[in-house]
C-alpha positions, 0 to 999 in steps of 0.5 A: 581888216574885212576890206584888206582881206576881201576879194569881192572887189575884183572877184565878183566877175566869177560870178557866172562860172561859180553858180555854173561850178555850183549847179554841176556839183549839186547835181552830182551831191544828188546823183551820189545820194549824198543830198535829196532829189528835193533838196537839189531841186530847192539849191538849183532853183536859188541858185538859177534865181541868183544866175538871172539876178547877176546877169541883170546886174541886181545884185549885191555883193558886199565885203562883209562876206568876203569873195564871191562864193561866200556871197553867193552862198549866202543869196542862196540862204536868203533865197531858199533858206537853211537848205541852201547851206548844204551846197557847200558840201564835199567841197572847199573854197580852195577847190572852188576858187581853182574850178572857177578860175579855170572854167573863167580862163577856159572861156576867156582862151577861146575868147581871145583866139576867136578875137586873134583870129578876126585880126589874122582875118584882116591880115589875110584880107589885106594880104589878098588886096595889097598883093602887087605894092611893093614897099622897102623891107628894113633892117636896123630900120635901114632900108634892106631890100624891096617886099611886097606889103603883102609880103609884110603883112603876112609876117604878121599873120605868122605871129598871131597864128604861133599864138593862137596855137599857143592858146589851143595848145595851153586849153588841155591844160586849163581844161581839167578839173579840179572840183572834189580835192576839197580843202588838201587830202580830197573829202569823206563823201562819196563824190563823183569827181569825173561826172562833174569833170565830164559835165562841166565839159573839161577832159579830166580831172587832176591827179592829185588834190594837193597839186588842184589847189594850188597849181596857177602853172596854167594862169602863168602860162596864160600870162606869158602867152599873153604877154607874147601877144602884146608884143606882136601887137606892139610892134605892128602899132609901132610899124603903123605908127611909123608908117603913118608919119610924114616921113614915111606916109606909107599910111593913113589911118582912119580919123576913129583911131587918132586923135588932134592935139590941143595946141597944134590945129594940124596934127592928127596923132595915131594914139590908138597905136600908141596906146596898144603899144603902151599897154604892153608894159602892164601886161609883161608886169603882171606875169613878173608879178605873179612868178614873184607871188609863187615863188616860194609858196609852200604846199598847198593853199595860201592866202597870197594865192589871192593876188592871182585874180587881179593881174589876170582879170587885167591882162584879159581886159587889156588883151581884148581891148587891144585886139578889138581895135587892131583890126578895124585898124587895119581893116580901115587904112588907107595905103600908099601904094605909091610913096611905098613904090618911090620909097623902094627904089631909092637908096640901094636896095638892090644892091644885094641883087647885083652882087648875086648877080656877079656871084652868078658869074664866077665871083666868090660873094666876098670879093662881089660884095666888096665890088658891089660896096665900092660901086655903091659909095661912087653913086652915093659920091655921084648922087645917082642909084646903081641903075643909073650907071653908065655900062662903062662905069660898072665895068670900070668895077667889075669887067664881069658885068654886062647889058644885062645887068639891068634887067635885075636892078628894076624893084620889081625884078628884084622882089619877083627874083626871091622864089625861094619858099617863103620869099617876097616873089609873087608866086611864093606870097601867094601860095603863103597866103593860100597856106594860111588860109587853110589855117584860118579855116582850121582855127575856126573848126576848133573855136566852134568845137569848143565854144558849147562848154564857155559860160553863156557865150555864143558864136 
């Protein structure tokens, strides 16, 4: 039963972010006149002692005591004696596992944009770089129309900026505090809730006692954020994937991330990628896991709360092991810019370009698409592109085109004619990536302003 019901196992990563809740709540026991000055001096000293002994990796933690608090707690008896069993005054466990939960989630926030914002730095540095490749945009994994790389890339530079504005933007709620609801109702000593609010640097306090222990609405949040990322990293894997193949060989990735088989001598298999994309699944779980476990709790704390830490301890491993590697994967690449060129100039990617072209001239698009369509499946009969076609054979469809018709059928003609505001024309990537460098420089304003109140972390 002591092993079923334990949660040392796993909870035992709290450990900094507990002694850290402890020493604030100590510190307002003695500033409220509920406990001595030398009685916080002897319960700051232990606890201080047990904070060097966890980041040296010394101590140990046993089921016997449960989860982390009550491991703790007892350290500090041994350490200091009878006095240290007045820490726990004025508070509960419930109230203590939500303070940690949300000073660990608070860390790991910032942690995760400062790691998504090195990523969205290797987009931007490659962005900058690959300006002038120019490759096939696809649609139904069909060949669409001509982009630029960096057109392409910064695409996925937008994803990752809406999640660490969705991170930024969750932070105001992961930042309050909920130390001093007690167990329910609150308690009968005369705690300073916002003191400890305000050293522990969060930005308030909840409301309501009941709601502080048993809310997890800021960890499903977490986890659906989460999730969002590990989808815009699937995909990106799934394109490097592709492009990496031989069919495609848009890219080579570095050896450090792709693997041999033990049967093929030849084959250099992009298993990072594969692996990033696998992971995803693991992560969606845990949200679906934790929606299931909330459901239908009742108010206020239960014991399937338990089951929160897991799911979150994982999904955080996950997401940082993936973004680690993502970036030096693209920041190492190899591009072909070359097979990329080819690529975009065969099939009839601009084809669209052409029908624009006789809309231009008088033709209702309908009718020029349909032009366009037949003139199409002549050069696929033919096995030519529609640049290769004879004056003549373009007139013999349409009596509107003219010599000048193929001055907009050249790939770079036709990726430099979208001007429109967040086209692939050079003009509007670059001043899309100048756009996303001013965002880049204001996401770090806001790692560095909140990085001060993160446990034992620095810049």
């Amino acid at each position: 039963m002591e092993e079923f019901n334990a949660s040392i196992a796993f909870d035992q990563v709290l450990a900094e972010v507990d002694i850290q809740g402890s020493l604030a709540h100590v510190a307002m026991l003695g500033k409220c006149g509920i406990l001595s000055s030398d009685e916080v001096a002897q319960i700051e000293q232990g606890l201080e002692q047990i904070l060097a002994k966890v980041r040296e990796g010394r101590c140990v933690f046993t089921i016997e005591h449960e989860d982390i608090h009550m491991n703790i707690e007892k350290m500090l008896t041994d350490e200091i004696g009878p006095v240290g069993g007045k820490l726990h005054t004025g508070r509960s466990r419930n109230d203590q596992v939500a303070l940690d939960m949300h000073l660990y989630i608070r860390m790991q926030t910032v942690e995760l944009v400062r790691l998504i914002h090195e990523l969205h730095g290797v987009l931007l540095k490659q962005a900058s770089q690959q300006i002038d490749v120019i490759l096939p945009g696809y649609t139904h994994l069909q060949r669409a129309q001509p982009v630029r790389l960096s057109h392409h890339l910064l695409a996925y530079a937008s994803m990752f900026e809406r999640d660490m504005e969705r991170l930024i933007d969750s932070y105001k709620r992961v930042n309050l505090c909920p130390l001093g609801a007690g167990a329910i109702a609150g308690t009968t000593f005369p705690i300073d809730r916002e003191w400890v609010a305000e050293r522990l640097g969060f930005d308030g306090i909840y409301d309501n006692s009941m709601d502080a222990v048993s809310d997890r609405d800021y960890l499903l949040e977490f986890l659906s954020i989460a999730s969002i990322i590990m989808v815009h990293l699937s995909r990106l894997a799934e394109e490097l994937i592709l492009w990496s193949s031989d069919e495609f060989n848009f890219v080579e990735l570095d050896d450090a991330f792709c693997t041999g088989s033990s049967m093929m001598p030849q084959k250099k298999n992009p298993d990072i990628p594969e692996l990033i994309r696998g992971k995803s699944g693991r992560v969606f779980g845990h949200l679906i896991g934790l929606l299931t476990t909330l459901k239908a709790l009742p108010l206020t704390y239960n014991k399937d709360l338990q089951e929160d830490k897991e799911g979150v301890f994982d999904t955080i491993t996950t997401l940082t092991g993936c973004l680690k590697l993502m970036a030096p994967i693209l920041e190492t690449m190899k591009v072909n810019a070359q097979r990329m060129r080819q690529s975009a100039e065969q099939g009839f990617a601009n084809a669209t370009d052409l029908a624009d072209y006789l809309v231009e001239r008088g033709l209702p698009f309908r009718q020029a698409h349909e032009v366009v369509g037949r003139m199409v499946l002549h050069c696929i009969r033919e096995g030519k592109g529609l640049a290769d076609c004879t004056l003549s054979e373009c007139q013999a469809f349409s009596p509107l085109i003219g010599e000048d018709v193929y001055a907009r059928l050249g790939c770079e003609q036709v990726v430099e004619a979208r001007r429109s505001a967040g086209g692939t024309a050079k003009e509007q990537v670059l001043s899309t990536l100048s756009q996303k460098k001013e965002k880049y420089d204001k996401i770090n304003q806001w790692i560095s302003g909140v990085w001060k109140f993160t446990a034992s972390k620095t810049p």
